[in-house]
PDB file of N, H, CA, C and O in Angstrom:
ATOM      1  N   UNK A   1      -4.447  -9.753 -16.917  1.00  0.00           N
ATOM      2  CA  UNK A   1      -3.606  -8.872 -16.129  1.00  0.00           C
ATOM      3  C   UNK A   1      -2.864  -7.944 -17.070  1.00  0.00           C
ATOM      4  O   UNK A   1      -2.503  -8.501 -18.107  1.00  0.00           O
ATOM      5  N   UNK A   2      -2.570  -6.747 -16.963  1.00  0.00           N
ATOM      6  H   UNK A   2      -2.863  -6.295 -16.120  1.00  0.00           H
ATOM      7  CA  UNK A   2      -2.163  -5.470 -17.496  1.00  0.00           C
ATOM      8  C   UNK A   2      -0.785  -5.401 -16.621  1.00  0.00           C
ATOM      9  O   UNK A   2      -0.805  -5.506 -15.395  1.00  0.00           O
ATOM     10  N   UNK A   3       0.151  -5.254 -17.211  1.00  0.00           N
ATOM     11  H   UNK A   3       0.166  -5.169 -18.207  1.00  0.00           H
ATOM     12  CA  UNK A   3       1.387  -4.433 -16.175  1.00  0.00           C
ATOM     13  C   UNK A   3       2.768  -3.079 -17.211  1.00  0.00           C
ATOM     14  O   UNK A   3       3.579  -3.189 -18.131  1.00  0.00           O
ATOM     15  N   UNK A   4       2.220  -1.845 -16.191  1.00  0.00           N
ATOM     16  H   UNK A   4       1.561  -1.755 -15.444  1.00  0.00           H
ATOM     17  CA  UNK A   4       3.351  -1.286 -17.144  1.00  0.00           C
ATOM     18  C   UNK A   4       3.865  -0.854 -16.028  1.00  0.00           C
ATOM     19  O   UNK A   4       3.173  -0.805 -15.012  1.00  0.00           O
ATOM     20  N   UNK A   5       5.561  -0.354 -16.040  1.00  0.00           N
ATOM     21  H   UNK A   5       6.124  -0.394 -16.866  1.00  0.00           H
ATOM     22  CA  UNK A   5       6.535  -0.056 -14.736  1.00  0.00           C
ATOM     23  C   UNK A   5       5.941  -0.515 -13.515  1.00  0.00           C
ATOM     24  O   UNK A   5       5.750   0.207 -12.536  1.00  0.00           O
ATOM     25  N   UNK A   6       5.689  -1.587 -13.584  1.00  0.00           N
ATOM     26  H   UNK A   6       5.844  -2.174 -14.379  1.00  0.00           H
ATOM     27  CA  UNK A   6       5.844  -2.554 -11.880  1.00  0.00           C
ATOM     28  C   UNK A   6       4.546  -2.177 -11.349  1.00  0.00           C
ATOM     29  O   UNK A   6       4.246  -2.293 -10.161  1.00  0.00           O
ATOM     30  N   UNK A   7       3.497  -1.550 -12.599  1.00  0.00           N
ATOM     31  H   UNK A   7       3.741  -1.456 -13.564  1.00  0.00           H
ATOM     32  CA  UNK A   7       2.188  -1.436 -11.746  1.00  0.00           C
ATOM     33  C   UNK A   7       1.017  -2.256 -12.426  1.00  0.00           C
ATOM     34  O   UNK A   7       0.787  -2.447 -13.620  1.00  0.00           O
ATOM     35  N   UNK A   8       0.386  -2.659 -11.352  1.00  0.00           N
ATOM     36  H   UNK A   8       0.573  -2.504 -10.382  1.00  0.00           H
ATOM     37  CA  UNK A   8      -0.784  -3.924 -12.377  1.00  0.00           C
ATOM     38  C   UNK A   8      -2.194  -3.548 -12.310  1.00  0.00           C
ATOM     39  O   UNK A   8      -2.640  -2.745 -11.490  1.00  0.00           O
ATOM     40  N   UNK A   9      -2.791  -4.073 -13.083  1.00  0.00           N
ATOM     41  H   UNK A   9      -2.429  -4.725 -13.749  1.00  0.00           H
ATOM     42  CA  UNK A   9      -4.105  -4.122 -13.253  1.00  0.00           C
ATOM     43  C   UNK A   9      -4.649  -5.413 -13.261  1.00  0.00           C
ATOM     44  O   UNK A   9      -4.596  -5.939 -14.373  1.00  0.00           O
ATOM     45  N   UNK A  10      -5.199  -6.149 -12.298  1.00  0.00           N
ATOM     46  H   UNK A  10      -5.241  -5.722 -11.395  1.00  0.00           H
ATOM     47  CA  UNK A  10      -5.446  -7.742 -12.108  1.00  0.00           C
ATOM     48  C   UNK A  10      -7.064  -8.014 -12.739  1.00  0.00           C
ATOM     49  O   UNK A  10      -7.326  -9.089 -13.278  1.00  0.00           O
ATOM     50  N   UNK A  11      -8.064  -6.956 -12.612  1.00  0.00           N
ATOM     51  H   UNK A  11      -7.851  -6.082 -12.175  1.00  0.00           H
ATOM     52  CA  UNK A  11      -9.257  -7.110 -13.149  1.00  0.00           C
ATOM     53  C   UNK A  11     -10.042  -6.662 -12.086  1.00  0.00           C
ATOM     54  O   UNK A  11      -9.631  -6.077 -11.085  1.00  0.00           O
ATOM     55  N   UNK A  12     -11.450  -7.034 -12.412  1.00  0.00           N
ATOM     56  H   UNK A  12     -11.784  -7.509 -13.226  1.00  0.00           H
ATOM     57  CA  UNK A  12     -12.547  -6.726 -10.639  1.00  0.00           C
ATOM     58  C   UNK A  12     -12.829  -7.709 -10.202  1.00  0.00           C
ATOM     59  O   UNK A  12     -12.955  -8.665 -10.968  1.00  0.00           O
ATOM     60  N   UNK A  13     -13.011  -7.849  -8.988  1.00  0.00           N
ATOM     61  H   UNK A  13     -12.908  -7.073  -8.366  1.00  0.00           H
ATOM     62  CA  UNK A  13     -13.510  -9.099  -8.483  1.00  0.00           C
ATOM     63  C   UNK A  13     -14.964  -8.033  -7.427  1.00  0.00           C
ATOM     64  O   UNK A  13     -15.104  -6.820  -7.272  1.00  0.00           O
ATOM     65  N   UNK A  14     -15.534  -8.870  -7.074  1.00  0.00           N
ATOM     66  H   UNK A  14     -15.420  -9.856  -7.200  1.00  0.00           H
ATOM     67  CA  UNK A  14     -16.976  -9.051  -6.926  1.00  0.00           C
ATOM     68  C   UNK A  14     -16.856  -9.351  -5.385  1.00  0.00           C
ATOM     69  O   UNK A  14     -16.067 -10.284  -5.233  1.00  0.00           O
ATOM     70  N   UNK A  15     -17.509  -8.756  -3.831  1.00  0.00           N
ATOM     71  H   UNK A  15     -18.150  -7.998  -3.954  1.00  0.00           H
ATOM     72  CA  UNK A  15     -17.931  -8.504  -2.702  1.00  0.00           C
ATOM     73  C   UNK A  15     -18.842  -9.601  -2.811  1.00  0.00           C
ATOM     74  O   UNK A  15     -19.765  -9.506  -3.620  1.00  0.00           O
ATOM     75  N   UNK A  16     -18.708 -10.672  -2.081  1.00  0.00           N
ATOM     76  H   UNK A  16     -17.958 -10.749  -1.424  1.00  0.00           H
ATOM     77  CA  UNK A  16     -19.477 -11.712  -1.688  1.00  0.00           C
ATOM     78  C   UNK A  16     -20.448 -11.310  -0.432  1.00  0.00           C
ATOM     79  O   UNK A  16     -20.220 -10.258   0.164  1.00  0.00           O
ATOM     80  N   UNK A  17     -21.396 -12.047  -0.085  1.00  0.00           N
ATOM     81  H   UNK A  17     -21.582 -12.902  -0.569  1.00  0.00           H
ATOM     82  CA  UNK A  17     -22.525 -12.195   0.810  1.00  0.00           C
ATOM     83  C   UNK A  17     -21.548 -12.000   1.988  1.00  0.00           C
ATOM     84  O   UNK A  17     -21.789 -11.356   3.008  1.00  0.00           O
ATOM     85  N   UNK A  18     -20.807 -12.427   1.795  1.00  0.00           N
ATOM     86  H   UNK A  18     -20.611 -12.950   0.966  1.00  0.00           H
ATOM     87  CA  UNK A  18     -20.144 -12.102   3.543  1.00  0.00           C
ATOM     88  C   UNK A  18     -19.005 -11.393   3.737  1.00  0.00           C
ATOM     89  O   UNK A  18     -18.273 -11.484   4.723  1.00  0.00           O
ATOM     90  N   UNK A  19     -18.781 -10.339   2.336  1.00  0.00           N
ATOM     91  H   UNK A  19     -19.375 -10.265   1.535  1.00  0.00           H
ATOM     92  CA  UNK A  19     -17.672  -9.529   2.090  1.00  0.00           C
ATOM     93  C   UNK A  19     -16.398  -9.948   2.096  1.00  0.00           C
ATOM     94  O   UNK A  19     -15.449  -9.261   2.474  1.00  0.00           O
ATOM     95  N   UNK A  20     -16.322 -11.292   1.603  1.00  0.00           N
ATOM     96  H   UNK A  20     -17.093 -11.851   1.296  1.00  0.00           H
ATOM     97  CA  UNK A  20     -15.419 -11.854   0.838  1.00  0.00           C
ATOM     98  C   UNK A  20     -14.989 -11.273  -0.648  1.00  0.00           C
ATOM     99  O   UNK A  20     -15.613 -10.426  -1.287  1.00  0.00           O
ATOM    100  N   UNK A  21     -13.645 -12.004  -1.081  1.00  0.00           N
ATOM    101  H   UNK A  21     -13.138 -12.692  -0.562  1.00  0.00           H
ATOM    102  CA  UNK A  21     -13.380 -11.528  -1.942  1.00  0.00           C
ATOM    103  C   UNK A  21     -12.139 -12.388  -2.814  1.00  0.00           C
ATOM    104  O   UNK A  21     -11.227 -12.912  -2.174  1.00  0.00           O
ATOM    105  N   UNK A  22     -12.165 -12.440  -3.634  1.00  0.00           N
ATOM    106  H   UNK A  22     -12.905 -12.015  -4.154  1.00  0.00           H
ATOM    107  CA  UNK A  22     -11.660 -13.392  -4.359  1.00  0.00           C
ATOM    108  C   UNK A  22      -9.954 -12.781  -5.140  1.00  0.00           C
ATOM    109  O   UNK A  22      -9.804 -12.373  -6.292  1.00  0.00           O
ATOM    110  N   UNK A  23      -9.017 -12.894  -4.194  1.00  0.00           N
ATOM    111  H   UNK A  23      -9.139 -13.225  -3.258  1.00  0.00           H
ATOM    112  CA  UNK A  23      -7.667 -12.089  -4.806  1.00  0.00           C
ATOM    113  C   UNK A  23      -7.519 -12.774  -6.012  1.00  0.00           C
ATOM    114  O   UNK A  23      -7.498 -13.980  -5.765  1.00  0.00           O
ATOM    115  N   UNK A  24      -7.369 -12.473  -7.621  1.00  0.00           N
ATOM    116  H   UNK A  24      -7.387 -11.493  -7.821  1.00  0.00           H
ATOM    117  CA  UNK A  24      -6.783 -13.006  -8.346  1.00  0.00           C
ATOM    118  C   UNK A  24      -5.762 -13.702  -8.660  1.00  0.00           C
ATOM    119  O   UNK A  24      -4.689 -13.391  -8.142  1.00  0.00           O
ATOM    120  N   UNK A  25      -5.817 -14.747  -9.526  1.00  0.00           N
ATOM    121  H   UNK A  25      -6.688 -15.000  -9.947  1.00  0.00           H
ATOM    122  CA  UNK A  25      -4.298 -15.842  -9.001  1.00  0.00           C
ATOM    123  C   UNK A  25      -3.311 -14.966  -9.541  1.00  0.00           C
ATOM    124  O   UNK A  25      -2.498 -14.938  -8.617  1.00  0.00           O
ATOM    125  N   UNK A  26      -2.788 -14.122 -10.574  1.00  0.00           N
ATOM    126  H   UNK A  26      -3.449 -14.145 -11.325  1.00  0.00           H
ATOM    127  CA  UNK A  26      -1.617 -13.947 -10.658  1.00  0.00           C
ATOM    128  C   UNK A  26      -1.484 -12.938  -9.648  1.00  0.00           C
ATOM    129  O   UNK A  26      -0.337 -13.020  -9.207  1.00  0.00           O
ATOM    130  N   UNK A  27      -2.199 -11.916  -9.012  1.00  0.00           N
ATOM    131  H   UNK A  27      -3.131 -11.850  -9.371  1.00  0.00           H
ATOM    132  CA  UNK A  27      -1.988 -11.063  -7.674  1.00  0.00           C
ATOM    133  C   UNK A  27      -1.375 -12.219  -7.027  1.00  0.00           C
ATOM    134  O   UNK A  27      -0.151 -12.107  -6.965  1.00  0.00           O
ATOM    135  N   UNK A  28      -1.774 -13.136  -6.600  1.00  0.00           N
ATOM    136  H   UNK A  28      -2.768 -13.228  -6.650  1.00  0.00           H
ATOM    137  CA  UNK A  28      -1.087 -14.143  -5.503  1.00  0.00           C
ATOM    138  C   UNK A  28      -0.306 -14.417  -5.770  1.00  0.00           C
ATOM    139  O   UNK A  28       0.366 -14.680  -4.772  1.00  0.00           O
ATOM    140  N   UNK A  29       0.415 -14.648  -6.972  1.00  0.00           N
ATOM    141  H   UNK A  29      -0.131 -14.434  -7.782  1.00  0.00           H
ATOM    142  CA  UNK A  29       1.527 -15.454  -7.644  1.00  0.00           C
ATOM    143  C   UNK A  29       2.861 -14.711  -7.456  1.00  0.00           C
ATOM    144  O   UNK A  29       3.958 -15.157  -7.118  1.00  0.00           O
ATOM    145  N   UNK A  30       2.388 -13.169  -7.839  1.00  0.00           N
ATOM    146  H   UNK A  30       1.497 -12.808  -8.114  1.00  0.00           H
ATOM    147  CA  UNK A  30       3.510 -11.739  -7.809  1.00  0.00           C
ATOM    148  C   UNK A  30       3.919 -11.781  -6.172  1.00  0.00           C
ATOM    149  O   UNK A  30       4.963 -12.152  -5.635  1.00  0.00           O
ATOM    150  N   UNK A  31       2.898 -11.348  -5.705  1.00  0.00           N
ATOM    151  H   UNK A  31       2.050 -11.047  -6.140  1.00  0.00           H
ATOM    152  CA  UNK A  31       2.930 -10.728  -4.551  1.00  0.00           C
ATOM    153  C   UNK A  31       3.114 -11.800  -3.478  1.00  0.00           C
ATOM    154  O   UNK A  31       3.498 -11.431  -2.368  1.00  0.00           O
ATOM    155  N   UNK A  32       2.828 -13.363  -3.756  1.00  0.00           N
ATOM    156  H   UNK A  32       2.517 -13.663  -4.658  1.00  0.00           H
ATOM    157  CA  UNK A  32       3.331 -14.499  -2.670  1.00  0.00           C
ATOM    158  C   UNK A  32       2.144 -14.441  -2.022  1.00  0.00           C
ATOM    159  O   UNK A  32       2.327 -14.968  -0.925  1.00  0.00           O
ATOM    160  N   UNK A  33       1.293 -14.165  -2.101  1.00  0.00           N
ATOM    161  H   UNK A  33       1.144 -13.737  -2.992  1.00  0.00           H
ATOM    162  CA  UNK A  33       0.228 -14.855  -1.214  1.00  0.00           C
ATOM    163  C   UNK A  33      -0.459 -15.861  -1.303  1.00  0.00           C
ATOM    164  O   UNK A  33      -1.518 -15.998  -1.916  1.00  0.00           O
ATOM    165  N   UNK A  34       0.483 -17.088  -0.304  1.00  0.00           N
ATOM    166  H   UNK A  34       1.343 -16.977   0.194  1.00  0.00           H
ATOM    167  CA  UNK A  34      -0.985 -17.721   0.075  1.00  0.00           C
ATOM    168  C   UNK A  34      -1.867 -18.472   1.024  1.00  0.00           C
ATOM    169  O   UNK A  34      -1.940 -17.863   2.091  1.00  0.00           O
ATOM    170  N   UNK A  35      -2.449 -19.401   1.013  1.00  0.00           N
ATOM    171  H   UNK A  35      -2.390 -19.895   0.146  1.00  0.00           H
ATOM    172  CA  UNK A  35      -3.356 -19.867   1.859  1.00  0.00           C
ATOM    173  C   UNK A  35      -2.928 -19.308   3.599  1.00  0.00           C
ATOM    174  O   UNK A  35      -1.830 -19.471   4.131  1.00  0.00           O
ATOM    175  N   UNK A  36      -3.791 -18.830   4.042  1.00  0.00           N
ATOM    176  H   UNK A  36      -4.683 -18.698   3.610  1.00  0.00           H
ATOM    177  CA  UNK A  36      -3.113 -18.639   5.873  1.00  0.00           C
ATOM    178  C   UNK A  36      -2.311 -17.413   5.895  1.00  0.00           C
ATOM    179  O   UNK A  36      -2.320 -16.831   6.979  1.00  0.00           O
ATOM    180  N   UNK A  37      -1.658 -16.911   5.009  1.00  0.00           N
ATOM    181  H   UNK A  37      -1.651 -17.384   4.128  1.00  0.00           H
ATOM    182  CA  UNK A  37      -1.339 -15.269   5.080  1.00  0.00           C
ATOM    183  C   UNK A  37      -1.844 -14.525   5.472  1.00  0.00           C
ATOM    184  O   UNK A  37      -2.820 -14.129   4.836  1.00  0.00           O
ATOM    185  N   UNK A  38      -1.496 -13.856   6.782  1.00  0.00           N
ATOM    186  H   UNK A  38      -0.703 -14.178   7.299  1.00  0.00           H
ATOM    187  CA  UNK A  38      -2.692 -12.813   7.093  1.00  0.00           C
ATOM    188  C   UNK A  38      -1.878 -11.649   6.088  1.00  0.00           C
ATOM    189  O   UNK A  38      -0.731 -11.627   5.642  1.00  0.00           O
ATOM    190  N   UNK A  39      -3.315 -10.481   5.931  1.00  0.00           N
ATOM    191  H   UNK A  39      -4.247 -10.499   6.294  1.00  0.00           H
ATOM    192  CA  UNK A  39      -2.757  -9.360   4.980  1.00  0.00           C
ATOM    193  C   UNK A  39      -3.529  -7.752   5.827  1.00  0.00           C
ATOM    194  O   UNK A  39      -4.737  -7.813   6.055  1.00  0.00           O
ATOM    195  N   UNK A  40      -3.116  -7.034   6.044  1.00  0.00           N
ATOM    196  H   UNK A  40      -2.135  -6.985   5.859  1.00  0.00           H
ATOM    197  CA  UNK A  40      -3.237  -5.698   6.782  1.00  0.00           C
ATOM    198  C   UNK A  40      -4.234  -4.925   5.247  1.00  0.00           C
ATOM    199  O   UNK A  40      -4.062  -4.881   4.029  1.00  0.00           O
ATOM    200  N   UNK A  41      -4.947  -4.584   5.919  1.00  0.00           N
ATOM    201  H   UNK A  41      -5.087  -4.620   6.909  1.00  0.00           H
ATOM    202  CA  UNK A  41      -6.068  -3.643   5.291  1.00  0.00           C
ATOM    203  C   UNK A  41      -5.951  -2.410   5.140  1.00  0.00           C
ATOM    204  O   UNK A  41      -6.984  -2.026   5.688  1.00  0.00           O
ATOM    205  N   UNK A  42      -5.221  -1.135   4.645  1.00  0.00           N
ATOM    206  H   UNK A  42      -4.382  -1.447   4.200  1.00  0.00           H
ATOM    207  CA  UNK A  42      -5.105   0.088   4.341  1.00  0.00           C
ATOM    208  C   UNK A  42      -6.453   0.871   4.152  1.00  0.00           C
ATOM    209  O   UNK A  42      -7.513   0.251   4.068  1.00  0.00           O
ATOM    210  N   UNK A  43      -6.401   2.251   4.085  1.00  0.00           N
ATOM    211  H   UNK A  43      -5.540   2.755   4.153  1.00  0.00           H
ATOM    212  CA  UNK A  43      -7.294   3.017   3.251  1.00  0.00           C
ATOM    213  C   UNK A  43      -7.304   4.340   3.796  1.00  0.00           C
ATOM    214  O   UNK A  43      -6.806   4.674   4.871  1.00  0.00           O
ATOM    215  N   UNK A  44      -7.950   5.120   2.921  1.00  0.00           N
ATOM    216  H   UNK A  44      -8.355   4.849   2.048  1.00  0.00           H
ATOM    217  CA  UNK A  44      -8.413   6.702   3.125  1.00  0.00           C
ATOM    218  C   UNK A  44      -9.142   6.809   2.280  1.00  0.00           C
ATOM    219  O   UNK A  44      -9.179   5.916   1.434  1.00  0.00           O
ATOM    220  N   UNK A  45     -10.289   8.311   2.144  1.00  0.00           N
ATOM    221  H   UNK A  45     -10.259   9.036   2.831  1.00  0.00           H
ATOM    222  CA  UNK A  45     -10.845   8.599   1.446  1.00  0.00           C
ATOM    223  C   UNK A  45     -11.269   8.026   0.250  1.00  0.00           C
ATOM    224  O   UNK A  45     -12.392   7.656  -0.094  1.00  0.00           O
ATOM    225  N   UNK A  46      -9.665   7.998  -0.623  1.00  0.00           N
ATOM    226  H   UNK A  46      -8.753   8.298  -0.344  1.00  0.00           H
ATOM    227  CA  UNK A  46     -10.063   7.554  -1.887  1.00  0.00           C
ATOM    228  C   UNK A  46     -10.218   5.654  -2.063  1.00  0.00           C
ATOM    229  O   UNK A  46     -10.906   5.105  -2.925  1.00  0.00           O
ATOM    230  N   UNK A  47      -9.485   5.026  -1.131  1.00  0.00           N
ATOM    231  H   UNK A  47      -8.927   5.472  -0.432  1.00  0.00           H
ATOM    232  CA  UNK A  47      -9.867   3.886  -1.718  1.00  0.00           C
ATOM    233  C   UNK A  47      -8.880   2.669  -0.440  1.00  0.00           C
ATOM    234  O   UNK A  47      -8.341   3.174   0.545  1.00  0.00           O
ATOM    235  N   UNK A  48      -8.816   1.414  -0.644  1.00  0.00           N
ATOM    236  H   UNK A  48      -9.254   1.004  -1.444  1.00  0.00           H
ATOM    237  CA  UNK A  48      -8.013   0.667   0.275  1.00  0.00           C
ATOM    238  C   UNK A  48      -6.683  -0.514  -0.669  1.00  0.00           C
ATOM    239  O   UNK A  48      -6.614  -0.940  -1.822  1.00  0.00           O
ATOM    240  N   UNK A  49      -5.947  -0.645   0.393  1.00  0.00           N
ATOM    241  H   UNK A  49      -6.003  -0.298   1.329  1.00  0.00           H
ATOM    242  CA  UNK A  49      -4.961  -1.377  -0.257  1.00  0.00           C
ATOM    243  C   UNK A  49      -4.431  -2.378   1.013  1.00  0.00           C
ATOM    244  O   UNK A  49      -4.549  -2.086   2.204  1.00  0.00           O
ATOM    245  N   UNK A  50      -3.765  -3.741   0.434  1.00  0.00           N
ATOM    246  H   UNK A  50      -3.670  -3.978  -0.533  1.00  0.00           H
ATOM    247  CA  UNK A  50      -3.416  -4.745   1.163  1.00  0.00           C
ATOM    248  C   UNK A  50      -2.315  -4.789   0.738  1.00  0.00           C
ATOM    249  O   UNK A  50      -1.976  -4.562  -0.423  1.00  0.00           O
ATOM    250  N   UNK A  51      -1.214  -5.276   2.203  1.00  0.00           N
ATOM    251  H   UNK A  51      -1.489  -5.461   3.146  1.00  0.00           H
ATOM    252  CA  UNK A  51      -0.428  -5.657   2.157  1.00  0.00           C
ATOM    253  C   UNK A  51      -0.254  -6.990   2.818  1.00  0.00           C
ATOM    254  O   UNK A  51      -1.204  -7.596   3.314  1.00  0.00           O
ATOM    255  N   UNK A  52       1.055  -7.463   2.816  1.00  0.00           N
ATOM    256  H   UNK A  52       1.827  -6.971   2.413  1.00  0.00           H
ATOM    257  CA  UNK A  52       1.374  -9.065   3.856  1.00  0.00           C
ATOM    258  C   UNK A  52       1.888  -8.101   5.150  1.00  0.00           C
ATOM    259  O   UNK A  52       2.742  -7.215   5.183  1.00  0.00           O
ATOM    260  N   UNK A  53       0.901  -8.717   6.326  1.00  0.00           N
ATOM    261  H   UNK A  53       0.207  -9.437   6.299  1.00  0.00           H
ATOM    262  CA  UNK A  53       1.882  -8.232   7.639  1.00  0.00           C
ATOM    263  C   UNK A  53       3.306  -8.172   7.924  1.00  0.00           C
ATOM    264  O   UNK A  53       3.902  -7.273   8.518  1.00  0.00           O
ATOM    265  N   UNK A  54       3.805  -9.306   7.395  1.00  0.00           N
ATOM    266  H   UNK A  54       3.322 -10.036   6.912  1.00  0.00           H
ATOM    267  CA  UNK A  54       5.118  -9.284   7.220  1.00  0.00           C
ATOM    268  C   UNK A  54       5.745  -8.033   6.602  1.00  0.00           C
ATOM    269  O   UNK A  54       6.365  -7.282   7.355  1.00  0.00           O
ATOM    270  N   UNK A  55       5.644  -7.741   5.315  1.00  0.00           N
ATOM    271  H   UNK A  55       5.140  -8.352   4.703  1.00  0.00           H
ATOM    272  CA  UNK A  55       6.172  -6.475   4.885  1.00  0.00           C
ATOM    273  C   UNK A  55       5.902  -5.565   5.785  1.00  0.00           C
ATOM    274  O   UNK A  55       6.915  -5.095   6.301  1.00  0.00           O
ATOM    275  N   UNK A  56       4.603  -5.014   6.279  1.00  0.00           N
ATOM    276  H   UNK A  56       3.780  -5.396   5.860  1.00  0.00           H
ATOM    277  CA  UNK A  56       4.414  -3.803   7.156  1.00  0.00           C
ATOM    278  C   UNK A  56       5.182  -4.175   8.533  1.00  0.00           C
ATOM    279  O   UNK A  56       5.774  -3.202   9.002  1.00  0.00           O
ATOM    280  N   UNK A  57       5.264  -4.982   9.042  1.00  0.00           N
ATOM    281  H   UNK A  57       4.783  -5.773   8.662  1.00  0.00           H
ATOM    282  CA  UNK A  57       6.413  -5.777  10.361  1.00  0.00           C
ATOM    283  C   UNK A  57       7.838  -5.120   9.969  1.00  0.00           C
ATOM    284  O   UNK A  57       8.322  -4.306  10.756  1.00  0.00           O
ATOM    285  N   UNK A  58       8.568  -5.466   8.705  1.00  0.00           N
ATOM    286  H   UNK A  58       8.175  -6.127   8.066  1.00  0.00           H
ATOM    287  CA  UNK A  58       9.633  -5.188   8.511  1.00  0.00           C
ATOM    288  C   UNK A  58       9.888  -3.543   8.537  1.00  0.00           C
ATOM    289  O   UNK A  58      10.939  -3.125   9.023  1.00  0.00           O
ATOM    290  N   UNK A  59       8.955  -2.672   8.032  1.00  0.00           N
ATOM    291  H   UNK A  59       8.101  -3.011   7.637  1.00  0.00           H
ATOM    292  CA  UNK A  59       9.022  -1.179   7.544  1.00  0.00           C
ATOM    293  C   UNK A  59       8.719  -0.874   9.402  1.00  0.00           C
ATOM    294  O   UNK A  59       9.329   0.167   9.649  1.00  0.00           O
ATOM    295  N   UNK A  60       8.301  -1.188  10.193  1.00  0.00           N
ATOM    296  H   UNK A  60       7.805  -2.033   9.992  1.00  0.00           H
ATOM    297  CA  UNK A  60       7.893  -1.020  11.666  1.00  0.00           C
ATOM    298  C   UNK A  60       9.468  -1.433  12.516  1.00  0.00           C
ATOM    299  O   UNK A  60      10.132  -0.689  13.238  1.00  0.00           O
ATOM    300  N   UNK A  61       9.753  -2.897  12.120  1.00  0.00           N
ATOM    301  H   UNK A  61       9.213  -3.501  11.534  1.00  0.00           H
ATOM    302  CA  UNK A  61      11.377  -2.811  12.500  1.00  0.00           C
ATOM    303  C   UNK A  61      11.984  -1.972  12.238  1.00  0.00           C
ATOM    304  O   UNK A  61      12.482  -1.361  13.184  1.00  0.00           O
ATOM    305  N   UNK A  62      12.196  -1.618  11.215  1.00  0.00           N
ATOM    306  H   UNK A  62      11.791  -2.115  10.446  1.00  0.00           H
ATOM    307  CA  UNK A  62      13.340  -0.168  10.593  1.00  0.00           C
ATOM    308  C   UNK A  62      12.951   1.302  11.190  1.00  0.00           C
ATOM    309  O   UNK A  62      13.704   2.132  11.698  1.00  0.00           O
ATOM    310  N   UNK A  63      11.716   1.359  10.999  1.00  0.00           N
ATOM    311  H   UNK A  63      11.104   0.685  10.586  1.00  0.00           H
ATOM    312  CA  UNK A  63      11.816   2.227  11.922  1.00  0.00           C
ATOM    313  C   UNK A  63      11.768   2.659  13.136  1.00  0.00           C
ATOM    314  O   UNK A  63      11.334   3.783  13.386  1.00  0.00           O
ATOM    315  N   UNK A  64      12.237   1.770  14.139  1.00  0.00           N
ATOM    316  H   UNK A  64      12.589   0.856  13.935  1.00  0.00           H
ATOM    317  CA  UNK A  64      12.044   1.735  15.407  1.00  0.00           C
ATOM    318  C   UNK A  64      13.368   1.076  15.783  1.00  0.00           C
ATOM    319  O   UNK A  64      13.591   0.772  16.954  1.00  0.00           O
ATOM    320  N   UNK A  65      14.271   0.847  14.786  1.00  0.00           N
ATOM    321  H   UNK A  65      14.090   1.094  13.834  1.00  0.00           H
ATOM    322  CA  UNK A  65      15.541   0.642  14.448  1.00  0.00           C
ATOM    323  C   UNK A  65      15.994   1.814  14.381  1.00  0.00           C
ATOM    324  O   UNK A  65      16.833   2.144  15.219  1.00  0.00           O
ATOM    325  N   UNK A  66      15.601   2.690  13.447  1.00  0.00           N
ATOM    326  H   UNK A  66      14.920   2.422  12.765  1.00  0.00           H
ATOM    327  CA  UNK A  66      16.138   3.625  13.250  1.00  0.00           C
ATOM    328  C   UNK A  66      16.553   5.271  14.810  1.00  0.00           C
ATOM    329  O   UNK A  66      17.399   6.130  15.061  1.00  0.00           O
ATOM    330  N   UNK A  67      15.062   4.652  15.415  1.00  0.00           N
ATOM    331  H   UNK A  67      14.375   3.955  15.211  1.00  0.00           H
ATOM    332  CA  UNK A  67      15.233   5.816  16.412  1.00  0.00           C
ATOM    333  C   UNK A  67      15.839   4.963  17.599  1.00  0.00           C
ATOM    334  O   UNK A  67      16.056   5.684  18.572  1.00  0.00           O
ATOM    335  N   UNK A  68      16.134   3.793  17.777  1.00  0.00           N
ATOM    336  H   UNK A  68      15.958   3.208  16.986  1.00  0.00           H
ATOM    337  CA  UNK A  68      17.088   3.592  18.964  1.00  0.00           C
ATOM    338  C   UNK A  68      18.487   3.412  18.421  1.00  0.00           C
ATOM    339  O   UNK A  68      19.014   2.410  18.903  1.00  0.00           O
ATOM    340  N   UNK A  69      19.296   4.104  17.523  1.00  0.00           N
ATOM    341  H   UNK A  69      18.868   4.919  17.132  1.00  0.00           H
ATOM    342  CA  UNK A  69      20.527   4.397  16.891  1.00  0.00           C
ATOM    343  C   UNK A  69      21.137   5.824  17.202  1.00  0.00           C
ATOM    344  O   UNK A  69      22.206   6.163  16.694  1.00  0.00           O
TER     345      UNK A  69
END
């Protein structure tokens, strides 16, 4: 693992037969994921990114917080 200002580089992991995928342990370790976590699937054009539902839940509270204020 690589990390400079709070950004990482965990390595590649490899698309299994059933498009699985193998998160690296210290990704899990940083970021708290584990077993039974569901995680939200991102992307555009250039590429995709995961988060924990939870985090995207909280940024969805706030803002829906924000417009009944």
């Amino acid at each position: 693992m690589q990390e400079k200002d709070g950004k990482y580089i965990f390595g590649v992991v490899k698309v299994g037969d059933k498009g699985q995928i193998v998160i690296p342990r210290d990704a899990r370790k940083i970021y708290g994921i584990n077993p039974g976590d569901a995680l939200l699937i991102l992307g555009d054009e250039r590429g995709m990114a995961m988060l924990k539902t939870e985090i995207f839940q909280n940024v969805i509270d706030q803002a829906i917080g924000g417009l009944t204020k």
